[in-house]
C-alpha positions in Angstrom: 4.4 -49.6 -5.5 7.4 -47.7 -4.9 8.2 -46.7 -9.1 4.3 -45.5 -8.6 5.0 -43.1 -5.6 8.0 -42.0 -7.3 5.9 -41.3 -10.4 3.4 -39.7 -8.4 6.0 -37.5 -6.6 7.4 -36.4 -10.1 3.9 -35.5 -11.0 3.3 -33.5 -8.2 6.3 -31.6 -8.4 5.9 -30.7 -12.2 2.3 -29.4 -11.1 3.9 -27.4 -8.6 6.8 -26.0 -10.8 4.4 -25.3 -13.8 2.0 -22.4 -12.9 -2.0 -22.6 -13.7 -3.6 -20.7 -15.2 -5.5 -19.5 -12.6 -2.3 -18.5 -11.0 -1.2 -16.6 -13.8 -4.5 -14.7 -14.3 -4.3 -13.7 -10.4 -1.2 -12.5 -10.9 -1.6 -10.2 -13.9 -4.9 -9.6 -12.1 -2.4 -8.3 -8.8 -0.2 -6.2 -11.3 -2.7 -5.0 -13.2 -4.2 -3.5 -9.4 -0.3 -1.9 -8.9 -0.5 0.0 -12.4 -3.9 1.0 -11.6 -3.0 2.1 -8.0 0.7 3.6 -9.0 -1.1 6.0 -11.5 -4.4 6.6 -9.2 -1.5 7.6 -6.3 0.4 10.4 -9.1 -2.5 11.5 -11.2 -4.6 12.8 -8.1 -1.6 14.9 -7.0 -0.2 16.3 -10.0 -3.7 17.1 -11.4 -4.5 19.1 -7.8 -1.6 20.8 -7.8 -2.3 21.8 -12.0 -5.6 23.1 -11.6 -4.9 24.5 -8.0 -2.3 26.6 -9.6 -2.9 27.0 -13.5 -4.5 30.8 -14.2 -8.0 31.4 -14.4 -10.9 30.8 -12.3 -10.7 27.9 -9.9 -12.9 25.9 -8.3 -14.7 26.1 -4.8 -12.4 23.1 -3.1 -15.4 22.7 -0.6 -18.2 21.8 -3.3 -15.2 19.2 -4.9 -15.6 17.5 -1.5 -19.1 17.7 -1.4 -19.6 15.9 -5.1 -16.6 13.3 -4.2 -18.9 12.4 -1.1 -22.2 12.0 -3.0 -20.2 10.2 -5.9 -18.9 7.6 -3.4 -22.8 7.0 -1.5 -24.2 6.8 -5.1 -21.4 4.0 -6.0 -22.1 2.4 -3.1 -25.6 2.2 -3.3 -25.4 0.6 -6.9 -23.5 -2.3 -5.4 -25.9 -2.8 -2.5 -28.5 -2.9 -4.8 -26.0 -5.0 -7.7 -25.8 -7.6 -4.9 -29.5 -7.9 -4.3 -29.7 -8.2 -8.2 -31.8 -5.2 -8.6 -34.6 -5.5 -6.2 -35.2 -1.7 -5.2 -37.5 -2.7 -2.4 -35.2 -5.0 -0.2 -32.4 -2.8 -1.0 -35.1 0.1 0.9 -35.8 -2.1 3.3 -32.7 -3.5 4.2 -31.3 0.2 4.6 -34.4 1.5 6.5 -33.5 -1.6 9.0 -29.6 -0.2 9.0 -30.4 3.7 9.0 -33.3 4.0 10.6 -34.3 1.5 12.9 -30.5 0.7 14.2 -29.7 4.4 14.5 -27.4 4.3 17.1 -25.2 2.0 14.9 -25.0 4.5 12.1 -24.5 7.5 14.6 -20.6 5.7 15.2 -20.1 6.8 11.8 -20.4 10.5 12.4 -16.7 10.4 13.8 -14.4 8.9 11.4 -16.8 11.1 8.7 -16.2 14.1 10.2 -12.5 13.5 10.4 -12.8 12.0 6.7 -14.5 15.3 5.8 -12.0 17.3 7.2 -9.0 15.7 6.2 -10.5 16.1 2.8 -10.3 19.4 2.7 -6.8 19.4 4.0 -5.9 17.9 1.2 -6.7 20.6 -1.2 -5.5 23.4 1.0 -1.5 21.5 1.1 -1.8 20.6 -2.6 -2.2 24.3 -3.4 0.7 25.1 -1.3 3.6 22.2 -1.3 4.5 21.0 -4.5 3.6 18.1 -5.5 6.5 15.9 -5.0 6.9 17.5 -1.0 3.4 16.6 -0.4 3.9 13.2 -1.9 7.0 13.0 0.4 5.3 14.6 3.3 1.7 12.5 3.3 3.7 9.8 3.8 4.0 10.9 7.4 0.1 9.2 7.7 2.2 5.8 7.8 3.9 6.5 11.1 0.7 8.1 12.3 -1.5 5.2 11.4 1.0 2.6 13.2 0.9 4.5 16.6 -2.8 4.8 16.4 -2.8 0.9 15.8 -0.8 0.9 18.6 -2.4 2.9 21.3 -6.3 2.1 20.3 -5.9 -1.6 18.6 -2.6 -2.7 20.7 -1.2 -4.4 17.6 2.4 -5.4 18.2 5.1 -3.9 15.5 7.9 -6.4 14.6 11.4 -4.7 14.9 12.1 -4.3 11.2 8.5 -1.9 11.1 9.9 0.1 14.5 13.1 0.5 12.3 11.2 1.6 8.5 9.2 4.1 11.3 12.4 6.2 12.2 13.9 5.6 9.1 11.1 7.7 7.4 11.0 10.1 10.3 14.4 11.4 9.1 13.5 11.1 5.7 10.4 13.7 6.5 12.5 15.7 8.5 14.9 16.2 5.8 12.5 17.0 3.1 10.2 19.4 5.6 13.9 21.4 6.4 15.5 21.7 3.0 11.8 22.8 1.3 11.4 24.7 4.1 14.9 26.7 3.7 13.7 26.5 -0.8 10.5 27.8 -0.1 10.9 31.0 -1.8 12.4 29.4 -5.0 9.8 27.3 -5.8 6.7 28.9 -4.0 3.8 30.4 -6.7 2.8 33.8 -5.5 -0.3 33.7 -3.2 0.8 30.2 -1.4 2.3 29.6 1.8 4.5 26.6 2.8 3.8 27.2 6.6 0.3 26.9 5.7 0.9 23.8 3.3 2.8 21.8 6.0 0.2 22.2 8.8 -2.5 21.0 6.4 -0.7 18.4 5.8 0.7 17.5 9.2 -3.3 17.6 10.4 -4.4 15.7 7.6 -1.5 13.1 8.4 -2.9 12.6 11.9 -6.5 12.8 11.2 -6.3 10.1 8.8 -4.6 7.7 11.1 -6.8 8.0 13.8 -9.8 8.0 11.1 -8.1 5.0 9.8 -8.1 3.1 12.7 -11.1 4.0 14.1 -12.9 2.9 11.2 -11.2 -0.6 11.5 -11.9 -0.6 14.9 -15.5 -0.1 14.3 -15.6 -2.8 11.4 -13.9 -5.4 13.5 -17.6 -4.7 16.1 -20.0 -5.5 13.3 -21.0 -7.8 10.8 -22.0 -4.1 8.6 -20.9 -5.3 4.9 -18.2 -2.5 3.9 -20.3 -0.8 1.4 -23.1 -0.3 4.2 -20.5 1.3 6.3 -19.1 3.6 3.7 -23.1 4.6 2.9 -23.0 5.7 6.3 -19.7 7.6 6.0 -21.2 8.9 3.0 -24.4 10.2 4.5 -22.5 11.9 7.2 -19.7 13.4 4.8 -22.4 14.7 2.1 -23.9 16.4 5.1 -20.8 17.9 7.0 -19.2 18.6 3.3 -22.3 21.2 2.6 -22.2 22.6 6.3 -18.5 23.1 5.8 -19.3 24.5 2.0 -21.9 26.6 3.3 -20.0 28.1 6.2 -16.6 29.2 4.0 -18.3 29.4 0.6 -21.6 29.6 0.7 -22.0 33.4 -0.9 -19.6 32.9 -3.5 -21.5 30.0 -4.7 -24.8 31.0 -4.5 -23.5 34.0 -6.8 -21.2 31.8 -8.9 -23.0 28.0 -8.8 -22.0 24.6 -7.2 -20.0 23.8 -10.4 -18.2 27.1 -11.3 -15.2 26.3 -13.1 -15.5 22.8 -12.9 -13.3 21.9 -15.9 -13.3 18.2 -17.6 -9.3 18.2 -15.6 -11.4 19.1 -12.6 -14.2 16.2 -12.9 -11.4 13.8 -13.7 -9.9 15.3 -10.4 -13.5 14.3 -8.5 -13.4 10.7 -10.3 -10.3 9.8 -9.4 -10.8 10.1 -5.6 -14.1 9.2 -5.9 -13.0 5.8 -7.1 -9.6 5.9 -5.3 -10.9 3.8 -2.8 -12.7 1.2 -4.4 -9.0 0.9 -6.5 -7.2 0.5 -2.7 -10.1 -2.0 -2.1 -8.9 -4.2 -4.9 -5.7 -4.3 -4.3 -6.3 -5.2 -0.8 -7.9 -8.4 -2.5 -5.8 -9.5 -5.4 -2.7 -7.5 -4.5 -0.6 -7.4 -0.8 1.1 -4.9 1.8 4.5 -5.4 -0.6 2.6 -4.4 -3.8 1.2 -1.6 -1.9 4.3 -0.2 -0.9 5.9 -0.2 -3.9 2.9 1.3 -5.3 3.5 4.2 -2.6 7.5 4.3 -3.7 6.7 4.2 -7.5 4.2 7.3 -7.2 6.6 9.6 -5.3 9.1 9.0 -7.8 7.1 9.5 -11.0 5.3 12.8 -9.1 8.8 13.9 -8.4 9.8 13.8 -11.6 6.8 14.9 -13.7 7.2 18.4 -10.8 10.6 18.7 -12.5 8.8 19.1 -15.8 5.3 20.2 -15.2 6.1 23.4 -12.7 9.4 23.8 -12.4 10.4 22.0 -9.3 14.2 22.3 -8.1 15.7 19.3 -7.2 18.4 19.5 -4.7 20.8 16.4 -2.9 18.9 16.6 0.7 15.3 16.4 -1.2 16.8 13.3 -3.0 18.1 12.1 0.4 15.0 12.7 2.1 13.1 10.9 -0.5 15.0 8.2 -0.8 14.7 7.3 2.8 11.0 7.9 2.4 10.9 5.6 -0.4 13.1 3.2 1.5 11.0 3.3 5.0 7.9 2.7 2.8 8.7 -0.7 1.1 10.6 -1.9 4.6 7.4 -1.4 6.6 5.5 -3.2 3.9 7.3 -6.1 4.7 5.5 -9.4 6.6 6.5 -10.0 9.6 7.8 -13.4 10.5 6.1 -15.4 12.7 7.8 -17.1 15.7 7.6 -20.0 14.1 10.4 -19.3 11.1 12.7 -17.9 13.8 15.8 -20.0 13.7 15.6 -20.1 17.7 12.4 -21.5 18.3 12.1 -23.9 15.1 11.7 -27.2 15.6 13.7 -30.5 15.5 14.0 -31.7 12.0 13.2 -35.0 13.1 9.9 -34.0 15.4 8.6 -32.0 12.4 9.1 -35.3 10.5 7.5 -37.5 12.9 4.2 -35.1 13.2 3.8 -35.2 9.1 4.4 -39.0 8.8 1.5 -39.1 11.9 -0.9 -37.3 10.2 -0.7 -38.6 6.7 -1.2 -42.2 8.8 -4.8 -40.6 10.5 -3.2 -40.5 14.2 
């Protein structure tokens, strides 16, 4: 008996120290997710900032939002309806029953879409006026703003070492937003404004973490599957996209069309955020917080350094500083946090931990 427990044992661990398959294909699966999401994080940016800035006629930013909204409802609409394997009418019916009939529900989507819709546009207006490797730096700033939103409206707890990354990229920010600040002039492309860059970006910051949370907030109320919910944000974000369009562009585009100067760089411009999120959504599932952070480290570094090539960008000692601390504050807060239960203090007696296996593998 025992030379078969000890063969057993030596089985076991062999299993153990040789990796399945399965385990390997979810791990290139999970770094497949971090190429995809490092290059979905860069390209957006860089590709902005390019045909925000290159010469010729540009595009109205406020119909871009508009056909990233209706992208995103049509994507979602296709899974709905991929899940009920094609049937068009219970697909109908099942959104008449989520639309129509339970109206009030979807009316709890106007907020975060209206945020959604405006932060949007934020976007495009700090692109045009940071370069890209200070907005990278600076939309970072939605990290800290997300954790006290979690705070104040979901009273989640933050361990130490995430207070710590917090003020750690505080200073980094501050760094960057005072030395760019003081380069300005260097780097700026006539007709753009860093004041007017930074507030974009500082509103967009905070609108996304409260827009953020609010939507988990809601989600964590209803049994609404997530494409339902972002049909609903969709809805609401096609319709406050065209007011907004309307309102600061609607002449120009009546005169011009919807999709003046929409170049094939602009189209893969309204892909890639149109998709962006179902990308994020993948990793969520096959990849972790650590992966994501890295992902966030590994873009500001490659947008930093395609600036330097693509337009110019000066880089200095404190904008290296500044990143770097970024960079660093990013993969620290990505960290898990440990639970009481691997704190040295509070862990256990080896021998009671022994006694409560040896109980359990006896049926007590």
């Amino acid at each position: 008996m025992a030379a078969a427990e000890e063969s057993s044992n030596a089985q076991r661990i062999e299993e153990t120290a040789t990796p399945t398959p399965k385990s390997t294909v979810n791990d290139r699966l999970k770094y497949s997710c971090l190429v995809v999401l490092v290059i979905q994080n860069a390209s957006v940016i860089l590709c902005i900032r390019y045909v925000r800035t290159v010469p010729g006629d540009r595009f109205f930013t406020t119909s871009a939002v508009v056909a990233v909204e209706v992208l995103k409802l049509l994507t979602c609409l296709l899974l709905l309806l991929f899940q009920r394997r094609g049937n068009v009418k219970e697909l109908a019916l099942h959104l008449y029953d989520s639309l129509i009939i339970h109206y009030m529900d979807t009316m709890k989507m106007a907020i975060p879409s209206l945020i959604y819709t405006l932060q949007n546009n934020l976007q495009y207006v700090a692109i045009s006026n940071l370069p890209a490797a200070t907005f990278q730096v600076l939309y970072q700033f939605k990290i800290l703003t997300t954790a006290l939103f979690s705070v104040l409206m979901l009273k989640k707890s933050l361990g130490r070492l995430q207070w710590v990354s917090l003020l750690i990229l505080f200073m980094g920010i501050g760094i960057v937003q005072v030395t760019q600040e003081g380069s300005a002039g260097r780097d700026q492309v006539p007709g753009q404004s860093y004041l007017v860059g930074l507030v974009a970006v500082v509103i967009s910051c905070i609108s996304s973490g409260f827009a953020g949370v609010y939507f988990e907030r809601i989600l964590k109320g209803t049994s609404a599957s997530i494409w339902l919910r972002n049909i609903q944000l969709g809805l609401f974000g096609t319709l406050l996209g065209l007011g907004a369009m309307m309102s600061k562009d609607g002449p120009a585009i009546a005169q011009k069309g919807f999709f003046f100067a929409y170049t094939p760089l602009v189209w893969s411009v309204i892909l890639n955020q149109a998709f962006g999120g179902l990308l994020v959504a993948m990793v969520v599932k096959y990849a972790d917080n650590i992966l994501k952070g890295f992902a966030a480290s590994i873009s500001i570094i490659i947008s930093t350094v395609a600036s330097i090539h693509m337009f110019g960008f000066h880089l200095d000692l404190y904008f290296t500083l500044g990143a770097g601390l970024v960079i660093v504050a990013v993969f620290l807060y990505s960290q898990p946090r440990s639970s009481p239960s691997t704190d040295p203090g509070m862990a256990k007696p080896p021998e009671a931990a022994t006694t409560k296996i040896g109980s359990k593998e006896k049926g007590c």
